[in-house]
N, CA, C and O of each residue as an XYZ file, in Angstrom:
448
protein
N      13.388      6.478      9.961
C      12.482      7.231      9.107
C      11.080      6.626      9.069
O      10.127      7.371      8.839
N      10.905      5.373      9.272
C       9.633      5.047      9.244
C       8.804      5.050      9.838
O       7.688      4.623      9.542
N       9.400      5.892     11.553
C       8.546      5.793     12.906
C       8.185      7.706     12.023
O       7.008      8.063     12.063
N       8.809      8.306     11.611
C       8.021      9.816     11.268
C       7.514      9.555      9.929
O       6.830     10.506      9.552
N       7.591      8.679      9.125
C       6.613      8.687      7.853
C       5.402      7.876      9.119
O       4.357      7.955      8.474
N       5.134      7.399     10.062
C       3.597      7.029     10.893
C       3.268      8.151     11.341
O       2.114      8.537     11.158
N       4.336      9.071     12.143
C       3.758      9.997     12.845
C       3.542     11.356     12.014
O       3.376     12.439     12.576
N       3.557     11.220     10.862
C       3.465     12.469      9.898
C       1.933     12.111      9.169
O       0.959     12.796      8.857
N       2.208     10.962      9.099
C       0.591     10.538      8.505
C      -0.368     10.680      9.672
O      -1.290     11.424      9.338
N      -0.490     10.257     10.874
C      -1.007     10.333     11.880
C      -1.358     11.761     11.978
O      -2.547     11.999     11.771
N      -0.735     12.583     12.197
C      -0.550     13.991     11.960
C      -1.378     15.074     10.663
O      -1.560     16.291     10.641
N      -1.743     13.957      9.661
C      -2.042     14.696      8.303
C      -1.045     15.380      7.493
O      -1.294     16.032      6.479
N       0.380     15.139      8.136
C       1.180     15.914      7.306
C       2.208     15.070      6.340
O       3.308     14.537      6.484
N       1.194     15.250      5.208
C       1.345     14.254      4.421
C       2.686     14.641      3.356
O       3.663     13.913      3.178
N       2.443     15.973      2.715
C       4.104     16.510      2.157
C       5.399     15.543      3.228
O       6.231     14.754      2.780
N       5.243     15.850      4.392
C       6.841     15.714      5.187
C       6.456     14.211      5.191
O       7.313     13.504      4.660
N       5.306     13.522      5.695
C       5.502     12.100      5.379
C       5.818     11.519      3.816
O       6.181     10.357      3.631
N       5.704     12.096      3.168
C       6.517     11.553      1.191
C       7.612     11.709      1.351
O       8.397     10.917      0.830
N       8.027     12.661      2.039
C       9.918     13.587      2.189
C      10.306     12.000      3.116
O      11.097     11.262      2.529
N       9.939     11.661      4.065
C      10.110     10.784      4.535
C      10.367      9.176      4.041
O      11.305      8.394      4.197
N       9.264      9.103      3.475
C       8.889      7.827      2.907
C      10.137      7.528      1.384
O      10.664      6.510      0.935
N      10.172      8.473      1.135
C      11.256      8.753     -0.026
C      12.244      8.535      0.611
O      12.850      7.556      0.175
N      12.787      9.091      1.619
C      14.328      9.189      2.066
C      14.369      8.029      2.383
O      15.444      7.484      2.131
N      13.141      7.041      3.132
C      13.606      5.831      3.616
C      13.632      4.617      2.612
O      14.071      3.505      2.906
N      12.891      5.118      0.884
C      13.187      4.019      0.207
C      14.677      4.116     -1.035
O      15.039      3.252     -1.833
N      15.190      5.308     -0.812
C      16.692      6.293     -1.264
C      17.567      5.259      0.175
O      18.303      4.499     -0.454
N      17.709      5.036      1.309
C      18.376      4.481      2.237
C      18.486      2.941      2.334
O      19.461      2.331      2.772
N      17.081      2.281      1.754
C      16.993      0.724      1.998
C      15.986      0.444      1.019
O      14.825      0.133      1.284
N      16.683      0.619     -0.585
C      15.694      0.439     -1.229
C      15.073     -1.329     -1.640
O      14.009     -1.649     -2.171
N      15.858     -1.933     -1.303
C      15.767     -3.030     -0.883
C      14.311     -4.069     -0.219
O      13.943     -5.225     -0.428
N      13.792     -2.921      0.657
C      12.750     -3.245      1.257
C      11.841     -2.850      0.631
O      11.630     -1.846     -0.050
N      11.046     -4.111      1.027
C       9.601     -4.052     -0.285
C       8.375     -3.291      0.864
O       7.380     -2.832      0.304
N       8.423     -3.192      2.030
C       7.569     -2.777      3.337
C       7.761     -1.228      2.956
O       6.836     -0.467      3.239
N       8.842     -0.750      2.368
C       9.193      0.721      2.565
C       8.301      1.327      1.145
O       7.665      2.349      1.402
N       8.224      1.009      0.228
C       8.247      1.181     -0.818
C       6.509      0.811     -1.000
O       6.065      1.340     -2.019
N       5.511      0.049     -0.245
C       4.531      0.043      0.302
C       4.213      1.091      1.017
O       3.210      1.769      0.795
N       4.855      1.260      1.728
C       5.134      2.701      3.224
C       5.016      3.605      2.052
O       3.930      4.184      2.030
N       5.863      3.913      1.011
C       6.144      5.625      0.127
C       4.378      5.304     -0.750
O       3.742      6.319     -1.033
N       3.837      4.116     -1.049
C       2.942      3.563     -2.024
C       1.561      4.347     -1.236
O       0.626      4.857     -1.853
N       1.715      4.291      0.428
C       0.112      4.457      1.251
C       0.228      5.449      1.152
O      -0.853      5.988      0.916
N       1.700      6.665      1.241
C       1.625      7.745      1.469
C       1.031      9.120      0.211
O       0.466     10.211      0.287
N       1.684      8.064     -1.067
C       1.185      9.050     -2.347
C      -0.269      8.150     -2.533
O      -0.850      8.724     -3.454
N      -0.979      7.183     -2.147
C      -2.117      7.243     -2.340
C      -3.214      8.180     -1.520
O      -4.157      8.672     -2.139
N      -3.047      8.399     -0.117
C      -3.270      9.545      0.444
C      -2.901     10.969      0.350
O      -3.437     11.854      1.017
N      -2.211     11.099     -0.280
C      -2.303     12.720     -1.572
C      -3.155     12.160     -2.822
O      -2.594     12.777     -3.728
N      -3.932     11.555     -3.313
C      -4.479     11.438     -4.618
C      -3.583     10.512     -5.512
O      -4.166      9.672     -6.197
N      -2.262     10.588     -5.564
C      -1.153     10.517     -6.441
C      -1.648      8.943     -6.846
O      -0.758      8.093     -6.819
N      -3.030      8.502     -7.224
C      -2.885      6.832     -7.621
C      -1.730      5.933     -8.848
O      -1.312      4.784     -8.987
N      -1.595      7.088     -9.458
C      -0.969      6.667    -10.451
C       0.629      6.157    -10.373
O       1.098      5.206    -10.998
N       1.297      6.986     -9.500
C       3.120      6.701     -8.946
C       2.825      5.580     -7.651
O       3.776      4.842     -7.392
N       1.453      5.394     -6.749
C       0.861      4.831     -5.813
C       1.174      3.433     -6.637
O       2.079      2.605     -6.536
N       0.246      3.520     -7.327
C       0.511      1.955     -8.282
C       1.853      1.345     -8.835
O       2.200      0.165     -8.891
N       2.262      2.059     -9.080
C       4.068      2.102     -9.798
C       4.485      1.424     -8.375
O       4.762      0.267     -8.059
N       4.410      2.616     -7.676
C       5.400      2.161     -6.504
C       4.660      0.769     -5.803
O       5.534      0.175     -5.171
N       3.333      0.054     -5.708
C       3.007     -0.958     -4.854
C       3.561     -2.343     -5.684
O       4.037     -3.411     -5.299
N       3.259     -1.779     -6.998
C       4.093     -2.781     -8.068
C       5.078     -3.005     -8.189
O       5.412     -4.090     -8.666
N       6.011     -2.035     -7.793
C       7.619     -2.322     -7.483
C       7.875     -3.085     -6.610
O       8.702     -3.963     -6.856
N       7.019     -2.996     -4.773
C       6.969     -3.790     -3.976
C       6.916     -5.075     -4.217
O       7.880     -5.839     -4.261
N       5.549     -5.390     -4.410
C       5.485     -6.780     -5.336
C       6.798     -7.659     -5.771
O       7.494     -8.576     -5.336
N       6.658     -6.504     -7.289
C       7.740     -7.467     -8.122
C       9.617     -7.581     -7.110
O      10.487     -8.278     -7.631
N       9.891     -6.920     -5.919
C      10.718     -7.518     -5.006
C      10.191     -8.121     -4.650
O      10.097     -9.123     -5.359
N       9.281     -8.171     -3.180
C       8.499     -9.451     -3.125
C       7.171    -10.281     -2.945
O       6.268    -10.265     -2.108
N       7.344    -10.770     -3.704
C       5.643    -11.485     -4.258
C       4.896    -11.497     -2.736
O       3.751    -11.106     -2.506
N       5.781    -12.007     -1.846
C       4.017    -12.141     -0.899
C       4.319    -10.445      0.237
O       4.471    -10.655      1.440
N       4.349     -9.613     -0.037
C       4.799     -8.526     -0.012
C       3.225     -8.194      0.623
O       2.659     -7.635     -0.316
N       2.485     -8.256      1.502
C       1.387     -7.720      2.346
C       0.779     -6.266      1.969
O      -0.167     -5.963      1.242
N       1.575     -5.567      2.650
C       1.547     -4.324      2.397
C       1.475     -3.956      0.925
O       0.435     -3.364      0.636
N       2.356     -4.169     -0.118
C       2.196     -3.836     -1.360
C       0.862     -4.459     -1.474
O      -0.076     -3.707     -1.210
N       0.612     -5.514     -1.767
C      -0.591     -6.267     -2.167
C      -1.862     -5.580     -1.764
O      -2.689     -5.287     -2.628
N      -2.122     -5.225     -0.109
C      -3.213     -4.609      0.023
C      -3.186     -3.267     -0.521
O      -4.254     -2.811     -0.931
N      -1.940     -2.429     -0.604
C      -2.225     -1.033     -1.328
C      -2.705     -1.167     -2.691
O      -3.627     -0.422     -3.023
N      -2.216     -2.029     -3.579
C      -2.418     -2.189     -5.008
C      -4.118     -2.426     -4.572
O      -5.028     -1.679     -4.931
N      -4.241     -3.414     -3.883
C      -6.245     -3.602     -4.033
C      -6.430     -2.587     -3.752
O      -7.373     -2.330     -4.500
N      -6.178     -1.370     -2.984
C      -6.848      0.041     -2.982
C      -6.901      0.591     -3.954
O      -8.004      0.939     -4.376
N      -5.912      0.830     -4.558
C      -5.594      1.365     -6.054
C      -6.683      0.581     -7.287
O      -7.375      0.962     -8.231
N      -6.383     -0.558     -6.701
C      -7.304     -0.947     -8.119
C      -8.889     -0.752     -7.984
O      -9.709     -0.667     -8.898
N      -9.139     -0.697     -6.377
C     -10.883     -0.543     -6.269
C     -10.827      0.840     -6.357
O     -11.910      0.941     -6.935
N     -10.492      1.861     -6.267
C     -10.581      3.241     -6.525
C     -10.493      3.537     -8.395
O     -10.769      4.638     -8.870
N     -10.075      2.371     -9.232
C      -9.957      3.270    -10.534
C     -11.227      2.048    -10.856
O     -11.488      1.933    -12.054
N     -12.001      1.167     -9.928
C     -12.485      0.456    -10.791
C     -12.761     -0.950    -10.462
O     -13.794     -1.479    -10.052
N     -11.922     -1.302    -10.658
C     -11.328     -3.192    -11.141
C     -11.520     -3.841     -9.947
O     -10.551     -4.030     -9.211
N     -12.717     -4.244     -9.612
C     -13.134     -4.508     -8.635
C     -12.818     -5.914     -8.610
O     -12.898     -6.325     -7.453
N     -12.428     -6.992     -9.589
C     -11.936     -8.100     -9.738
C     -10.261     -8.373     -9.167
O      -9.765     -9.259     -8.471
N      -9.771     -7.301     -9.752
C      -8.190     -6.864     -9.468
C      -7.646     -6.428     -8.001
O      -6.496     -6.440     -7.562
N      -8.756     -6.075     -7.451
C      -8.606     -5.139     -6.053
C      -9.109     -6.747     -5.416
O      -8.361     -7.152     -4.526
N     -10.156     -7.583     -5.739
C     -10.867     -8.548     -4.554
C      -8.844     -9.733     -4.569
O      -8.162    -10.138     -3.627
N      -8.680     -9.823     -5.827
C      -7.571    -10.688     -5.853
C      -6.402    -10.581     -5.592
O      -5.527    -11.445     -5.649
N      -6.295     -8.962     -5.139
C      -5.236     -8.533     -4.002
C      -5.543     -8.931     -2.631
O      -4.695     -9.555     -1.994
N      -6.833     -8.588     -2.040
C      -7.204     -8.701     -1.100
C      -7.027    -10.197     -0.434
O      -6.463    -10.450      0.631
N      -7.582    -11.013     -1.230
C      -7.606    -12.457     -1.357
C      -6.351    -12.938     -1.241
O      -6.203    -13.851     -0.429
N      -5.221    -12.487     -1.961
C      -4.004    -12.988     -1.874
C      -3.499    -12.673     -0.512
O      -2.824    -13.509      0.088
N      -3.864    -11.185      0.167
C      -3.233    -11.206      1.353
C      -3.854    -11.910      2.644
O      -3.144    -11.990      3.646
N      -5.038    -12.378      2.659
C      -5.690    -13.382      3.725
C      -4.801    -15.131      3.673
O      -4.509    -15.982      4.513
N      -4.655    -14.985      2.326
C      -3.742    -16.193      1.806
C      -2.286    -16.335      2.890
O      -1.739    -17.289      3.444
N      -2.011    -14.757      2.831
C      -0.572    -14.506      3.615
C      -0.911    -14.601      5.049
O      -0.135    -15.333      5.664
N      -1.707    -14.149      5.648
C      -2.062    -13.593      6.944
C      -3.046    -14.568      7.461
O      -3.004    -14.781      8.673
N      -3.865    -15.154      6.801
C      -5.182    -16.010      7.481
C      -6.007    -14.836      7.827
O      -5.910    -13.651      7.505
N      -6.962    -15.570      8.673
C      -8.291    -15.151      8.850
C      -8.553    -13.495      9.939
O      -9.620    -13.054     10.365
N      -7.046    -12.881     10.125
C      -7.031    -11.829     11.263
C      -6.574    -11.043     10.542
O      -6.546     -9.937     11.081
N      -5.989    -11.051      9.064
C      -5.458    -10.018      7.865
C      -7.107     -8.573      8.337
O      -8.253     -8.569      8.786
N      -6.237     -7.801      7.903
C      -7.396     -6.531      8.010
C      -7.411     -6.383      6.861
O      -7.822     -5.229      6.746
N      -7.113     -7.054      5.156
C      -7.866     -7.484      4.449
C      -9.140     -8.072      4.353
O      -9.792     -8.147      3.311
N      -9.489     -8.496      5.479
C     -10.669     -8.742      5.239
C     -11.709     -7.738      4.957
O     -12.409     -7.913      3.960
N     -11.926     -6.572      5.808
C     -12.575     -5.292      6.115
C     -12.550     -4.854      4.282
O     -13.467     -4.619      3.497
N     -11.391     -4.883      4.156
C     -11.169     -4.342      2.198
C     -11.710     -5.319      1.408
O     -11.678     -5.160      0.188
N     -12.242     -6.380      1.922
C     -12.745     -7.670      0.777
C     -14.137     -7.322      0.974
O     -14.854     -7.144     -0.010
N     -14.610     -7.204      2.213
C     -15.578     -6.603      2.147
C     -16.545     -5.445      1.290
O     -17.456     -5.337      0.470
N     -15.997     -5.005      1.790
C     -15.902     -3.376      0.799
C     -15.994     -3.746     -0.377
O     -16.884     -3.267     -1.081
N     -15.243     -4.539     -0.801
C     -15.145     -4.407     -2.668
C     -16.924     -5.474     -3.434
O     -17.626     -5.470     -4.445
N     -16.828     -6.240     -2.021
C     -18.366     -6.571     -1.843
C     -19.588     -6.287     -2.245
O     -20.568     -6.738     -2.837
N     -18.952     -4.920     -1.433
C     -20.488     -3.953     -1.345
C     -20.650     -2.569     -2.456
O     -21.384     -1.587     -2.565
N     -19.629     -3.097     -3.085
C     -19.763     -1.799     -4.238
C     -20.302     -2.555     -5.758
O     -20.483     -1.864     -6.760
C-alpha cells in the first residue's frame, strides 16, 4: 500500500491516496513511517488539524520518527509557530545530519 499512497500522490489523486494511507495504517499500525505517510497525505488536502493528530501519534510511537517530525514542522509553520516548526526541523538534522532535506524547511521558516 505504500508504493500507491506515492503513486496516488504523485498523480494528485489525493482522495485514493488517504483510502490508501488509511488502509496501510488499519494493516501495520505499528509503524510510525505509515502514520507520517496518512499525516503528508491529509496535510495535502488542507486537513491540518487530523495532519497534526496523526504526526503526533507518529512521534509519541517513535520519538526520533523523521518523517513525523518534519510533517509536524509543516503543520506548525503553516498555523504559525514558527519556533515549533524551526524545532522540528532542527530535531530532524539532529537525526539525519547535514543531507536531511530539513534543511530546505529550516530555511524557509527563516525567511518568513
Amino acid at each position: 500500500y505504500a508504493g500507491l499512497v506515492l503513486i496516488a500522490l504523485e498523480l494528485h489523486k489525493l482522495t485514493e491516496g488517504e483510502k490508501f494511507a488509511r488502509r496501510l495504517v488499519e494493516l501495520e499500525p505499528e509503524k510510525a513511517e505509515y502514520r507520517s505517510m496518512l499525516g503528508s497525505v491529509l496535510m495535502a488536502q488542507g486537513m491540518t488539524e487530523e495532519a497534526e493528530e496523526t504526526f503526533n501519534k507518529a512521534i509519541a510511537m517513535q520519538d526520533d520518527c523523521v518523517p513525523g517530525r518534519a510533517g509536524l514542522g509543516h503543520v506548525l509553520m503553516e498555523k504559525g509557530d514558527l519556533a515549533g516548526a524551526e524545532k522540528m526541523f532542527r530535531s530532524c538534522l539532529k537525526e539525519e545530519g547535514a543531507t536531511s532535506p530539513a534543511i530546505y524547511s529550516l530555511i524557509q521558516v527563516k525567511k518568513v
